[in-house]
N, CA, C and O of each residue as an XYZ file, in Angstrom:
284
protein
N       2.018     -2.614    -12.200
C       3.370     -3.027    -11.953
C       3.430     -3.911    -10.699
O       4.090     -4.950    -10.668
N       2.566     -3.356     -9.461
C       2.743     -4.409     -8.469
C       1.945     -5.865     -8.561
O       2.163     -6.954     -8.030
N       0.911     -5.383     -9.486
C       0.646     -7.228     -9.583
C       0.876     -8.022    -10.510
O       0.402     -9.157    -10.543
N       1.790     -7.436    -11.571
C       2.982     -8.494    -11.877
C       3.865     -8.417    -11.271
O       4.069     -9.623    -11.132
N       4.666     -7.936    -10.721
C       5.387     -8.437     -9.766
C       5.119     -9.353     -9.056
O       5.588    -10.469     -9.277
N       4.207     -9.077     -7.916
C       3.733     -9.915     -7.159
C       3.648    -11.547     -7.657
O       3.943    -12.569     -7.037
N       3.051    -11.331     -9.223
C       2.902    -12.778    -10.005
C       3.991    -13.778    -10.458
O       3.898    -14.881    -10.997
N       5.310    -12.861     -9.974
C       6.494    -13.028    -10.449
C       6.916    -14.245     -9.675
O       6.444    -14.126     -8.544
N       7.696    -15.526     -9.800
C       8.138    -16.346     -8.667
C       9.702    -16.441     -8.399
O      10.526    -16.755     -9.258
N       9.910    -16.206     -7.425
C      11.641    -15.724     -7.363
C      12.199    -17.040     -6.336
O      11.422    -17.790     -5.745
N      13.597    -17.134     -6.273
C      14.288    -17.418     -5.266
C      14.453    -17.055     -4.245
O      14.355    -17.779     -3.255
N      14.702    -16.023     -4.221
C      15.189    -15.158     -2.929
C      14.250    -13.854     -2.891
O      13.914    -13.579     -4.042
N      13.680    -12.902     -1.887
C      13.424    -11.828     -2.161
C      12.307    -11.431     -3.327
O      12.350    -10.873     -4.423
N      11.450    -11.927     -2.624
C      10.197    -11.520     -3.614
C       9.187    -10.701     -2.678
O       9.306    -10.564     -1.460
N       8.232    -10.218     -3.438
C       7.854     -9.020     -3.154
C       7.300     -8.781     -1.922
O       7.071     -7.618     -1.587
N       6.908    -10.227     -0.785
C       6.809    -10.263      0.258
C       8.094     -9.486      1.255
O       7.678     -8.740      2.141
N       9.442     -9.634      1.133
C      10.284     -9.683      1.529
C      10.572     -8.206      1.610
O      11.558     -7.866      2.264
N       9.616     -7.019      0.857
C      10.042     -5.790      1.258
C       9.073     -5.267      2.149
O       7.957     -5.652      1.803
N       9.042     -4.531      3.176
C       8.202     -4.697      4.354
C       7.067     -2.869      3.350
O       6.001     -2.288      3.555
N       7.865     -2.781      2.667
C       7.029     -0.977      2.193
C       6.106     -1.902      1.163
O       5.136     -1.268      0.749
N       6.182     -3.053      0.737
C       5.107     -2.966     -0.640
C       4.038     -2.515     -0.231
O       3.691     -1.540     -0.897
N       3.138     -2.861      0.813
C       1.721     -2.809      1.352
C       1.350     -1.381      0.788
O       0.605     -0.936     -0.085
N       2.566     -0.701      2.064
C       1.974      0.791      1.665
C       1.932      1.403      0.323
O       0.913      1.886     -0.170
N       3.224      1.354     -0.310
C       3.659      1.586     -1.789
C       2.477      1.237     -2.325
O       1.916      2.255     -2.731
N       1.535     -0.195     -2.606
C       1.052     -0.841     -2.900
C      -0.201      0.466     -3.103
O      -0.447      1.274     -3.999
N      -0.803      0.151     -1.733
C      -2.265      0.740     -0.931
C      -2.031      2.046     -1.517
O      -2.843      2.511     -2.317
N      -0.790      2.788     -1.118
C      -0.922      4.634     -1.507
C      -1.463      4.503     -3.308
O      -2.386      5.229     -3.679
N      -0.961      3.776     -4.052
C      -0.895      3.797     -5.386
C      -2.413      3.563     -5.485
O      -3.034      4.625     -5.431
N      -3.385      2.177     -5.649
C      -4.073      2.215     -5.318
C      -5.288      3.385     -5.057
O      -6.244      3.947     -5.591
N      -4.664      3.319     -4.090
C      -5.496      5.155     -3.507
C      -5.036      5.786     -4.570
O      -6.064      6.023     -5.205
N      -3.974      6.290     -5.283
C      -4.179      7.649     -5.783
C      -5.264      7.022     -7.457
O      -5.984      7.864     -7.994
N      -5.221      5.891     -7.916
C      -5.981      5.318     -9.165
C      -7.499      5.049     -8.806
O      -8.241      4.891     -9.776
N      -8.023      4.979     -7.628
C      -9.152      5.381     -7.158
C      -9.814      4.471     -6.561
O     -11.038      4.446     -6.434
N      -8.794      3.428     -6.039
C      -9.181      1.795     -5.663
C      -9.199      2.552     -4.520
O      -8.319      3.378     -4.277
N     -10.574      2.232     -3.457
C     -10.461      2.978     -1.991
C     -11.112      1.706     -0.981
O     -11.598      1.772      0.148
N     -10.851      0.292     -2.093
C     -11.222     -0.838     -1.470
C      -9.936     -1.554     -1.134
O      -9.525     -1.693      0.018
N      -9.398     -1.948     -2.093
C      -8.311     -2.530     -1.968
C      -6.462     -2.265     -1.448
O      -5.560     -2.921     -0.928
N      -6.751     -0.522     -2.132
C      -5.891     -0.073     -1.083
C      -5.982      0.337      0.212
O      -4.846      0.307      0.684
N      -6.719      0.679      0.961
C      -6.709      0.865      2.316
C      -6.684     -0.320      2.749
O      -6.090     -0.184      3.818
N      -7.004     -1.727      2.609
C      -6.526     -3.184      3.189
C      -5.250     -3.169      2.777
O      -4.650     -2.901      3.818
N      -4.276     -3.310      1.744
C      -2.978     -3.178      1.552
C      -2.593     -1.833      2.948
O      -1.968     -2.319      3.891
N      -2.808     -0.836      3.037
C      -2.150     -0.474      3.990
C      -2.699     -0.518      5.900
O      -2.301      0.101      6.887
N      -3.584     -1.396      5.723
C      -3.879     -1.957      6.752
C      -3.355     -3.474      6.775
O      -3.458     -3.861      7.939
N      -3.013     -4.139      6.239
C      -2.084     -4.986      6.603
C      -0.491     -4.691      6.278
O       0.281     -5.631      6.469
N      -0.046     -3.651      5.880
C       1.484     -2.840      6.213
C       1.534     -2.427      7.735
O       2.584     -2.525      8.371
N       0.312     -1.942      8.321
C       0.506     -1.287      9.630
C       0.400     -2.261     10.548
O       0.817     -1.863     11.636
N      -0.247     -4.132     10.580
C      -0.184     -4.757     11.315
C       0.934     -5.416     11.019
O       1.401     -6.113     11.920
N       1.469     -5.383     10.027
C       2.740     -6.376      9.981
C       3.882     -5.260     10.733
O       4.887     -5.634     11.338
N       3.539     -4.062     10.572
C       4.833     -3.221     10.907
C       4.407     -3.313     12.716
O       5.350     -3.264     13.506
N       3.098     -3.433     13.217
C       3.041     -2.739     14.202
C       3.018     -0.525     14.049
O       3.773      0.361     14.449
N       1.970     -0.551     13.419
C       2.152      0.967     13.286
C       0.182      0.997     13.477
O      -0.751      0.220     13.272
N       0.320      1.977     13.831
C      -0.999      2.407     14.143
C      -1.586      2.730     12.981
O      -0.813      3.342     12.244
N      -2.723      2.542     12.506
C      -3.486      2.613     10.674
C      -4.172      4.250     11.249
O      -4.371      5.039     10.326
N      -4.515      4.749     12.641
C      -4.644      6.282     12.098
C      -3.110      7.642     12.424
O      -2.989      8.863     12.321
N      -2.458      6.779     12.729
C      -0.939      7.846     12.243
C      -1.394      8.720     11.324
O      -2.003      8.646     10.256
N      -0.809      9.825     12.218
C      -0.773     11.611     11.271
C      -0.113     11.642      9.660
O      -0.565     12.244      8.686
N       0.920     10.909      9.735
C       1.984     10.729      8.719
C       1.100      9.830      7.724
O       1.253     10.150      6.545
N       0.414      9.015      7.900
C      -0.598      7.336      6.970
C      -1.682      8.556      6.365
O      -1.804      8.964      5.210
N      -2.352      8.932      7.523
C      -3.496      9.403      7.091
C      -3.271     10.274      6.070
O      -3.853     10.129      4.994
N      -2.299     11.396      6.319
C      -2.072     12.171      4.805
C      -1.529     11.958      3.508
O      -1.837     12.420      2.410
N      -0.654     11.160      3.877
C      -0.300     10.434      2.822
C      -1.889      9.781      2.136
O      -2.392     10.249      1.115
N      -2.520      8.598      2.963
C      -3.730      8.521      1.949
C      -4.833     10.079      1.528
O      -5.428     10.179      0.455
N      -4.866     10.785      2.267
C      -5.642     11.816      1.482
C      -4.928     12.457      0.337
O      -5.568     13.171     -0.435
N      -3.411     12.217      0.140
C      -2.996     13.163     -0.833
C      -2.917     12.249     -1.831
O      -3.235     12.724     -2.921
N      -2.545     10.885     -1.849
C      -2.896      9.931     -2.744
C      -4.395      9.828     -4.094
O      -4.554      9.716     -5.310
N      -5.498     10.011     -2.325
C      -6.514     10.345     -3.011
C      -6.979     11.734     -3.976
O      -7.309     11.746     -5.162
N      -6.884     12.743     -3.120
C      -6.520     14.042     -4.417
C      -5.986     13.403     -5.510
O      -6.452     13.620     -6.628
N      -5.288     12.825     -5.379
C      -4.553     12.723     -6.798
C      -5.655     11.993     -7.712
O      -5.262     12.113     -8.872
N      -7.116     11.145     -7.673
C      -7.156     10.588     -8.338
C      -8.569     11.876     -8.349
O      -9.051     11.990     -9.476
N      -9.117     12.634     -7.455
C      -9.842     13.375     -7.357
C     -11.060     12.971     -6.591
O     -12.190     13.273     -6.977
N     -10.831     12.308     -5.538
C     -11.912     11.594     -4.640
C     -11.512     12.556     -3.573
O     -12.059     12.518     -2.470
């Protein structure tokens, strides 16, 4: 779903324009078992946000992501 979207070309408000895709993006990712491509999606959410990539709150979120895919 996010990379059609992403493929999508809009006027206004495309998928750049929501500051959560990265993570949304990266957690999903992580839980389907991509442990390449999502952790760069949420490493460039945490430099665009200014958020620290080992936050208590990031980090579990990616381990519970990952459970989910069983990694």
């Amino acid at each position: 779903m996010f990379e059609e979207r992403a493929a999508m070309k809009f006027a206004r408000f495309s998928l750049e324009n929501y500051v959560q895709t990265d993570l949304a993006w990266g957690l999903g990712l992580i839980a389907e078992g991509d442990n390449v491509r999502g952790p760069d999606l949420i490493a460039k959410f945490c430099s665009r946000s200014k958020i620290e990539p080992n936050n208590t709150m990031l980090r579990k979120s990616m381990a519970e992501a990952s459970d989910i895919c069983g990694n």
